[in-house]
C-alpha positions as MATLAB code, in Angstrom:
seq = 'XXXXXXXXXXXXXXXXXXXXXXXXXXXXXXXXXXXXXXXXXXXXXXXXXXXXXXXXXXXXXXXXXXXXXXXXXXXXXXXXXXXXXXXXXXXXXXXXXXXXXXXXXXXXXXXXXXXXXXXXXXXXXXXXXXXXXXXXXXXXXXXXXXXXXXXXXXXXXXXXXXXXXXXXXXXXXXXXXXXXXXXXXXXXXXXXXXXXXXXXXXX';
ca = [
       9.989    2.184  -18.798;
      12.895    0.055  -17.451;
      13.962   -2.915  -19.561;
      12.542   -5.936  -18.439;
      12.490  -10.114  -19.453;
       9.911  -10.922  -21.894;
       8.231  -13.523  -19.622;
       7.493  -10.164  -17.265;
       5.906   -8.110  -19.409;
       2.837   -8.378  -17.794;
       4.380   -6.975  -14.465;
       6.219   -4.348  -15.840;
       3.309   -3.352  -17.549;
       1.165   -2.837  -14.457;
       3.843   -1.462  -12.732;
       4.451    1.401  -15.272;
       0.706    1.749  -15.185;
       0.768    2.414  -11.339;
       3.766    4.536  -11.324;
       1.639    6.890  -14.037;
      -1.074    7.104  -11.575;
       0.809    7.975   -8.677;
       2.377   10.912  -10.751;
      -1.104   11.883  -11.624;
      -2.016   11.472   -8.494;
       0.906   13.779   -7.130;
       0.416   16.195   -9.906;
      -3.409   16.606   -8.587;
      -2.427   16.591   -5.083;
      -0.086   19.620   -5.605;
      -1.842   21.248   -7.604;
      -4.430   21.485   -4.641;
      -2.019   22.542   -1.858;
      -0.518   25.000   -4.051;
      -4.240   26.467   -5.008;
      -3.998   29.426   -1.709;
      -7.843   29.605   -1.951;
      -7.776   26.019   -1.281;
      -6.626   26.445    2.893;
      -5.569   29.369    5.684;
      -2.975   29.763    7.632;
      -3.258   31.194   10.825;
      -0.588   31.827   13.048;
      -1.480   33.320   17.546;
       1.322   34.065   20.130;
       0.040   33.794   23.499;
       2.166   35.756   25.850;
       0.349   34.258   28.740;
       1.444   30.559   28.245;
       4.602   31.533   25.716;
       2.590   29.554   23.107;
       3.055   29.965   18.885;
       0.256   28.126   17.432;
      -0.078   27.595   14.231;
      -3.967   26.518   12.392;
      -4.546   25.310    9.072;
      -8.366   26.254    7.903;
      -9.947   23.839    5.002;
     -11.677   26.571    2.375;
     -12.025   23.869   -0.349;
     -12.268   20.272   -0.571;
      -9.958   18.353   -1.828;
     -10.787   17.425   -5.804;
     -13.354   13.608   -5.913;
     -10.673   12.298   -8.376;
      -8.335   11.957   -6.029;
      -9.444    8.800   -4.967;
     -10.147    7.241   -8.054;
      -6.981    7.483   -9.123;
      -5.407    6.497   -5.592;
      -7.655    3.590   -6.127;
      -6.648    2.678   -9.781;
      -3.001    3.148   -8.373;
      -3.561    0.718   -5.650;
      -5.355   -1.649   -8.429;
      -2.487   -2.120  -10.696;
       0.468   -2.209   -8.033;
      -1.756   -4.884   -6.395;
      -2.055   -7.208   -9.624;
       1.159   -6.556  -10.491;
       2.072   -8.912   -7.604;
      -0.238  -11.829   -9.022;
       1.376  -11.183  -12.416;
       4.620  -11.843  -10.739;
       3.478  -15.283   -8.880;
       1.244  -16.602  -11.737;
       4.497  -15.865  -14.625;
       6.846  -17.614  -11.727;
       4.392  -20.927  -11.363;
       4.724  -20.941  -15.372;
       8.582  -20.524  -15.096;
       8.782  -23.533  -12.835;
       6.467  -26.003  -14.645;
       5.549  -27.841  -11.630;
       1.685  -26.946  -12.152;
      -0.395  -24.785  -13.856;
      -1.681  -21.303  -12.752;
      -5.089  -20.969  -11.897;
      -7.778  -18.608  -10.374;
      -5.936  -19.585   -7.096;
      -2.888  -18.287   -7.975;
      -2.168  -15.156   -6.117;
       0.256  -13.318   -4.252;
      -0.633  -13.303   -0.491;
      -0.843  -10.586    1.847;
      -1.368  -11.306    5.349;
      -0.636   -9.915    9.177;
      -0.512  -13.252   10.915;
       1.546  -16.050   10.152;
      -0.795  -18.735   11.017;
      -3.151  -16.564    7.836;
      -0.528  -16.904    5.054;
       0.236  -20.570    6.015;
      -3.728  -20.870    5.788;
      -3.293  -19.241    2.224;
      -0.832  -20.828    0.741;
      -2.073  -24.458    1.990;
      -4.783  -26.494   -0.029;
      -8.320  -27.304    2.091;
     -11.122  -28.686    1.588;
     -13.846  -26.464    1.489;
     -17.711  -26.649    3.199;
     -19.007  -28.299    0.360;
     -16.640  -30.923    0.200;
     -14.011  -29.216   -2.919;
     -10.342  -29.330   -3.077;
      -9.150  -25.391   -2.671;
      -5.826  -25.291   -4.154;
      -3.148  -23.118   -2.292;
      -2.260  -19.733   -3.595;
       1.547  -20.949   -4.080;
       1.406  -24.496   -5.257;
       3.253  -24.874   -8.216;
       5.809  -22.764   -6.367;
       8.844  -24.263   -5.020;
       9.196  -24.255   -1.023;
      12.552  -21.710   -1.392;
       9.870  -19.390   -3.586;
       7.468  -19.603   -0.776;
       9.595  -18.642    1.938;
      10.991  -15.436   -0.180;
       7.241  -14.340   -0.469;
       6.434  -15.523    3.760;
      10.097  -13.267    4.172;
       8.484   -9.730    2.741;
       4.994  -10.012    4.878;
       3.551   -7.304    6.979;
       4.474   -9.509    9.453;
       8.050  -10.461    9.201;
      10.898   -7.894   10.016;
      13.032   -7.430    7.474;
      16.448   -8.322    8.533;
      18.859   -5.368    7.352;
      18.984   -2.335   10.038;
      17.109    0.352    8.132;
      14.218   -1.952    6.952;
      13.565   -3.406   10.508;
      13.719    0.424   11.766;
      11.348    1.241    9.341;
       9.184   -1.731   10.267;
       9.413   -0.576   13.870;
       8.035    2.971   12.624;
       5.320    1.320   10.365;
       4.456   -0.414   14.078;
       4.716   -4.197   12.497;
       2.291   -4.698   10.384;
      -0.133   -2.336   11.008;
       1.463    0.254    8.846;
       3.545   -1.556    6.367;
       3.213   -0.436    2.849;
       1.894   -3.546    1.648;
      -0.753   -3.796    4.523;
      -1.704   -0.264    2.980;
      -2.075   -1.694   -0.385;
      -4.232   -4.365    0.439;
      -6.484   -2.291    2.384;
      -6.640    0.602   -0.274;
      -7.421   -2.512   -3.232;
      -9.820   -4.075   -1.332;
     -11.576   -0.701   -0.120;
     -11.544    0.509   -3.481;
     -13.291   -2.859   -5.429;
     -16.781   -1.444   -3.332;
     -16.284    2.704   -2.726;
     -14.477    5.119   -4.479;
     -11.365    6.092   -2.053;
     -12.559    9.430   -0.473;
      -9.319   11.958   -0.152;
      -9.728   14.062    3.137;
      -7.672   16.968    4.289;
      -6.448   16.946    7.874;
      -6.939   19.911    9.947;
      -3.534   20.606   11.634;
      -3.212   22.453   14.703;
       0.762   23.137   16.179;
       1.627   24.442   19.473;
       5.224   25.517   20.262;
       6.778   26.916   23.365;
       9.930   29.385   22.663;
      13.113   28.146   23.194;
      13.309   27.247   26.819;
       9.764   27.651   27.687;
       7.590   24.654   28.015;
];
């Protein structure tokens, strides 16, 4: 594990945790798509339409624990980001960290500023913000890495474009894949791939 400040520990301690899941998790994975009883290949040339096809056929399920450990990946990469906002609120000793404190994830703009903002609830109690104690250059570095912001170097914003805004972005994923996995057990599927290809110069 990388060396990291004392007053981090916490997040490099959930971070190591999720990287050792996601190499379990890739271990299992390949160990599946390496397994040939697991899937077929089946490969048809149609001289009629100067079609190759190519069909993958699913023999065996991918293994149940798959998912669990997808989901305690997605657990501990996911509080790794509160450990990081909660330690910073102590760093700047403008307030103290509470069960608000959190590290937002949001698609919309007009939701984070709703976040990070302190309301009044229905029955009448103060709801602190999930950034107060934060100073307002902290806040905008965390508003700068949403789903919904484009990062600003070339290769990021192409990959944003890919990731189609925030529908795709990685930490869009991981808020989906925590909060799906605090009520079901994340269910690993395999996808049933079908390729057609014309020859070179055929269509």
């Amino acid at each position: 594990m990388r060396s990291w400040p004392a007053e981090l520990a916490g997040v490099a301690l959930k971070l190591d945790r999720a990287n050792r899941h996601l190499d379990e998790l890739s271990t299992s994975a390949n160990r599946y798509l390496r397994d040939p009883s697991a899937y077929a290949v089946h490969e048809h040339f149609d001289r009629n339409t100067a079609i190759y096809t190519l069909e993958a056929e699913l023999k065996t399920a991918p293994p149940d624990d798959l998912g669990v450990i997808l989901g305690d990946f997605a657990h501990n990469a996911r509080s790794a980001l509160d450990h990081l906002v909660w330690t910073l609120v102590e760093f700047r000793e403008l307030q103290q960290p509470g069960i608000h404190t959190q590290f937002p994830i949001t698609n919309h703009p007009n939701d984070f500023d709703k976040q990070v903002a302190d309301r009044v609830d229905a029955c009448g109690e103060l709801v602190r913000g999930w950034l107060e104690g934060l100073t307002a250059e902290d806040v905008q570095e965390i508003r700068a890495v949403q789903p919904f912001e484009p990062l600003t170097d070339a290769f990021s914003y192409h990959m944003w474009t890919q990731w189609h805004g925030p529908i795709k972005h990685p930490l869009t994923a991981l808020q989906r894949l925590n909060n799906f996995d605090k009520h079901r057990v994340v269910h690993a599927t395999a996808i049933h791939i079908r390729h057609d290809r014309a020859p070179s110069g055929k269509h």
